[in-house]
Every structure is written in C-alpha cells, then in structure tokens.
C-alpha positions as CSV (number, residue, x, y, z in Angstrom):
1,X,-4.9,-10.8,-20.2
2,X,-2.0,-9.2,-19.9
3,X,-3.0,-6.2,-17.0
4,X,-1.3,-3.4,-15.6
5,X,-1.7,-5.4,-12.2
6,X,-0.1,-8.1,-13.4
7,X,3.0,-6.8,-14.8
8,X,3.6,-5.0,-11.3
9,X,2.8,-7.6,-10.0
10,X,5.3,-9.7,-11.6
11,X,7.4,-7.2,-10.9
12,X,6.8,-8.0,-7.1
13,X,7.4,-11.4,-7.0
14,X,10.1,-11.2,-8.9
15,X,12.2,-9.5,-6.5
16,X,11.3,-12.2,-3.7
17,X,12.1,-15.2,-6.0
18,X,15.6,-13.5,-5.4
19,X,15.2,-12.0,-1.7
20,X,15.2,-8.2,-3.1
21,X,13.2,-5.6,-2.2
22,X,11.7,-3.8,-5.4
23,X,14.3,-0.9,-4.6
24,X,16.9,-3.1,-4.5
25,X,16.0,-4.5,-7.8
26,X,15.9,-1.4,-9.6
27,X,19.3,-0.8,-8.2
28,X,20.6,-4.3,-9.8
29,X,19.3,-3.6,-12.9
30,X,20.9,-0.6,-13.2
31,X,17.8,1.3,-12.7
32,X,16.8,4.4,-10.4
33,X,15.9,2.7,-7.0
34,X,12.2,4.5,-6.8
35,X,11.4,2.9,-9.9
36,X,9.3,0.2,-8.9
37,X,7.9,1.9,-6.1
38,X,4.3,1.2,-5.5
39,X,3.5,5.1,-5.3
40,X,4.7,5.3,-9.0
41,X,2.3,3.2,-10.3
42,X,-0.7,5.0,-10.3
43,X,-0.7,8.9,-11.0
44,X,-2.9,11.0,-8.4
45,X,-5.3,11.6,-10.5
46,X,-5.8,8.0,-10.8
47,X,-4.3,7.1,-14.4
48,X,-2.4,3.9,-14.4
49,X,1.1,4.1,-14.8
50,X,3.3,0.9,-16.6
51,X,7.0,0.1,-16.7
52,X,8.5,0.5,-20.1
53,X,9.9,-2.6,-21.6
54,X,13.2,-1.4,-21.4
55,X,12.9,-1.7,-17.2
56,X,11.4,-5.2,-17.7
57,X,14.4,-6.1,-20.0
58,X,16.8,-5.1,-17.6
59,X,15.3,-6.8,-14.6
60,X,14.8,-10.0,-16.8
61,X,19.0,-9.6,-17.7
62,X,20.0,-8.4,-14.0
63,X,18.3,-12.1,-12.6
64,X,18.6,-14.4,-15.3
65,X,15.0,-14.9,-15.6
66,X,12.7,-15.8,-19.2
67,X,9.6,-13.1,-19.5
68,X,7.4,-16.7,-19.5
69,X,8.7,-16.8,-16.1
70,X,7.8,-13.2,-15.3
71,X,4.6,-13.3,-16.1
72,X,3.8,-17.0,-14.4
73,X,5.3,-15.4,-11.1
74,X,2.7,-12.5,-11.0
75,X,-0.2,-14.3,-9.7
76,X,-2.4,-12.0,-11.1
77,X,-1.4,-13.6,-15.1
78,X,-3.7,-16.0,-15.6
79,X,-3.2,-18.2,-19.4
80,X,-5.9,-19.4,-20.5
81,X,-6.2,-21.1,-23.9
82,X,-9.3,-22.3,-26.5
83,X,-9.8,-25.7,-24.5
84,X,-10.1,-24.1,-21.0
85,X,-14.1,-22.9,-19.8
86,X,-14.1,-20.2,-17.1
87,X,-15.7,-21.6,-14.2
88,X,-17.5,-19.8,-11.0
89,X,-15.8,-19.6,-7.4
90,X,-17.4,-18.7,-4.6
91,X,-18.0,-14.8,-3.8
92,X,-18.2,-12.4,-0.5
93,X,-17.7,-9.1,0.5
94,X,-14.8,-8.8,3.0
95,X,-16.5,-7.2,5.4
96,X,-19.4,-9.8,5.5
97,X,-17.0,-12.2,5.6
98,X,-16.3,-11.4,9.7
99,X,-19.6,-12.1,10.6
100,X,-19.3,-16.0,11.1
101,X,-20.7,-18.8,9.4
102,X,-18.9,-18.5,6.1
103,X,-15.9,-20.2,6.4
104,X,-15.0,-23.8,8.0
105,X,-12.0,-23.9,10.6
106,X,-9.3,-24.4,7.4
107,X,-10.9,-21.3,5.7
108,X,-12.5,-23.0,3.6
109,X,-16.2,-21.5,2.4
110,X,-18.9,-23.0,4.5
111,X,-22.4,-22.6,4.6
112,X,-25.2,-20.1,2.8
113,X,-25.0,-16.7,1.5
114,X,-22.0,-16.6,-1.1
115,X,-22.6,-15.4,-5.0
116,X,-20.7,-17.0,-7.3
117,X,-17.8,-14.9,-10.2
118,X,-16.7,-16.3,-13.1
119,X,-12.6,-17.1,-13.4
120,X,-11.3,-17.2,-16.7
121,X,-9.0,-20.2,-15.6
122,X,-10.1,-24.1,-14.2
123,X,-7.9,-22.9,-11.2
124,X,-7.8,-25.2,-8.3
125,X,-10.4,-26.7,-5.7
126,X,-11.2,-24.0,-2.5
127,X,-10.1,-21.1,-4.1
128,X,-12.9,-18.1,-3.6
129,X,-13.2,-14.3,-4.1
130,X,-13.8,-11.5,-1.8
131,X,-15.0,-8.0,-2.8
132,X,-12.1,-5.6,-1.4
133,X,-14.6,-2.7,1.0
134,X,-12.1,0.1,2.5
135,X,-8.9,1.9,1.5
136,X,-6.4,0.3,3.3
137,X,-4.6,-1.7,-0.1
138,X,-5.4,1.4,-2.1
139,X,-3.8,1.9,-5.0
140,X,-3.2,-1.5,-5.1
141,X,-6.8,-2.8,-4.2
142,X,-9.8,-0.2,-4.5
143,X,-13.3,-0.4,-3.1
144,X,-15.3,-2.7,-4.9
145,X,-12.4,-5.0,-6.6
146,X,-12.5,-8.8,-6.4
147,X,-9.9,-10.6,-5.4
148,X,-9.3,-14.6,-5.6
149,X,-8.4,-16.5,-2.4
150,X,-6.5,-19.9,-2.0
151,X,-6.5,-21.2,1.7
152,X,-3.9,-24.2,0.2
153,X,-1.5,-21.7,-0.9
154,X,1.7,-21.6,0.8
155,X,2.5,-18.3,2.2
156,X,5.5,-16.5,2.6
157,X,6.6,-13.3,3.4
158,X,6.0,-10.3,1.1
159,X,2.4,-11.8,0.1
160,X,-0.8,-10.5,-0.6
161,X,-2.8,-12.2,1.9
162,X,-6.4,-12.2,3.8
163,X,-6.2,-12.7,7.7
164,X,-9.0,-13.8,9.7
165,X,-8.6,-13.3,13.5
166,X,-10.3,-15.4,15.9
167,X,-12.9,-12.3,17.1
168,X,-13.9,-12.0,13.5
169,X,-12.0,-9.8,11.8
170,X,-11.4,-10.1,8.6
171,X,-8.3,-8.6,6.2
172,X,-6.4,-8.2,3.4
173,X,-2.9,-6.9,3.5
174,X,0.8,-7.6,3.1
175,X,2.7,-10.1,5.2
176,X,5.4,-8.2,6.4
177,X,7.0,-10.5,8.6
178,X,6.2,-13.5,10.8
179,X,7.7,-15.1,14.0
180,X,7.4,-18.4,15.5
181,X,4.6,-15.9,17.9
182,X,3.5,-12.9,15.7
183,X,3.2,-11.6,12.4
184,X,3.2,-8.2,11.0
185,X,0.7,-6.9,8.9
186,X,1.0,-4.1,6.4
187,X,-1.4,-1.9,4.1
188,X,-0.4,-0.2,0.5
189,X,-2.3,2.7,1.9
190,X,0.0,5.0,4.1
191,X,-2.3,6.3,6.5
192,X,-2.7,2.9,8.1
193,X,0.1,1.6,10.7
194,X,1.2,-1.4,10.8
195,X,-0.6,-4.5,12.5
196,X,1.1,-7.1,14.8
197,X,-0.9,-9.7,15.7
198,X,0.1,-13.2,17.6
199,X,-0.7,-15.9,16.1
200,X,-2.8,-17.7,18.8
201,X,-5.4,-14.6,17.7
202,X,-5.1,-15.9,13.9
203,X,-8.0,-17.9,13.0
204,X,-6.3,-18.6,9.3
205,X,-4.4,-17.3,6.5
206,X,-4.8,-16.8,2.7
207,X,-3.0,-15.6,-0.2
208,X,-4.0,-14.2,-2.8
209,X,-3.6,-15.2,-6.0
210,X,-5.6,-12.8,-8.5
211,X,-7.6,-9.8,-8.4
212,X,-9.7,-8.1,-11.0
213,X,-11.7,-4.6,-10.7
C-alpha cells in the first residue's frame, strides 16, 4: 500500500516532526526549495507526480530519520499484515454531514443515516470517513475521495483536519495556525482565502488520518 499520497504525505509530516516547512526541507537536504511544493505533485493534466528516491534519501540523511519512520509518519501508510481483517467505519458525505444529527457533541457519529467503508487496518475505536464534495483541498483531495476521521487525535498545526462550526458547517482543510481565540484555516486549492474562525464558533475538530480515492 505504498501510494503516491502517502509518500507526500510523509513527506509533510516529516518536515513538522522537525518544525520545517517543506521548502525549508528541500533546502536542508540540499535540494531545490520548490521541490516538495504541493503544486509539483500533480501535473495539470492530472498525472501524478512522485519524488525520486534520491530526494527521499537526502531528506532521510539531512534529519536523521529511518524510511520505517517515514512511512509510519505519513498517516495515509497504513501496514497491514496476514493476521489483520479489514473492518468497516462509519461513512458520510461532507456536505451531509452539516445538516445535524450525525455527530454527538465530541464528534463522535451519532444517530441514523451513515454507510459503512471497509479499512484495510483494525484502526482504532471512533474513527469514520467522509466523502470529500468541492474543490477546495484539490489536488490533494478531489470530489468523491474518502477520507478517515479520528475525533481522539491530537491535533497540531500543519494538519489535515475537518472543522465543524457551531451553525453547521462542515470542513476539511489545513490548520494553519491556532490562538488561545482563533484558528486559521487553509485550502490546497488557491482560489480559496483563508478562514479565521474563533473558536467559541468551533463546534469540534478532527484530523485526518487517511484518505483513499
């Protein structure tokens, strides 16, 4: 299971284990600073794009890290071996998810109405998957993709996360930054600004901790 979203997002998490921007983690490893950049790793005509192993290899000597750490970093890599059975989580579209009813004051799923997707890992008790609807993650989310939700998560800046707001709404973005009052939101997609919302409107936050299209 080793995916083009996983080594990027490796990649990602990687540089917040040790505080760096993925720019500035090119630059340590010797590397051209855009080489991580998120707009590199998709072409525009929607071909996926991979870092060689020579990049990994250099990030890997630049921070002192093992590739088995790498890849358990990602949150996208999920092992799996012969003994482990996939097993269902709960399933909603985000959208649907605004509507009330769904989720218990924790954001934990609550009541009728969710389907059910198979996750090649036992996992852990509360997680749950959303079906991404919009463009506002694209490239990094698309329409239609699934991603896996832990409301007992710790989250910390740089995250993938869902956001629900007290009126309803329901998210999935970066964390950019977060105050004793606010946080700031971000999307992958450049034609979205940024969000700052106090946290008094925050109903709960997730992060998320896999994805598959």
């Amino acid at each position: 299971m080793l995916s083009h979203r996983a080594i990027w997002d490796g990649i990602d998490a990687l540089a917040r284990r040790h505080g760096h921007s993925v720019s500035a983690l090119a630059k340590l490893a010797g590397l051209d600073a855009t080489a991580f950049n998120v707009s590199k790793r998709v072409s525009k005509d929607g071909r996926e794009r991979w870092p060689s192993t020579e990049s990994i290899s250099k990030i890997l000597d630049a921070t002192g890290e093992s590739f088995d750490s790498f890849l358990s970093g990602s949150g996208a890599f999920l092992q799996m071996n012969d003994n482990q059975l996939h097993r269902t989580v709960p399933l909603l579209g985000l959208a649907q998810a605004g509507t009330g009813g769904f989720f218990d004051s924790a954001g934990f799923p609550a009541g009728q109405g969710w389907d059910e997707i198979a996750l090649p890992s036992p996992g852990e008790g509360g997680i749950y998957a959303l079906e991404v609807q919009g463009d506002s993650m694209e490239p990094l989310y698309r329409e239609g993709d699934r991603i896996v939700v832990s409301p007992t998560e710790q989250v910390r800046r740089g995250d993938r996360v869902v956001v629900k707001t007290r009126d309803g709404e329901v998210m999935a973005k970066i964390l950019y930054r977060q105050t004793g009052k606010q946080i700031e939101l971000r999307s992958i997609n450049p034609a979205y600004e940024p969000r700052i919302v106090d946290l008094a409107d925050v109903e709960w936050i997730a992060r998320i901790i896999w994805a598959s299209q």
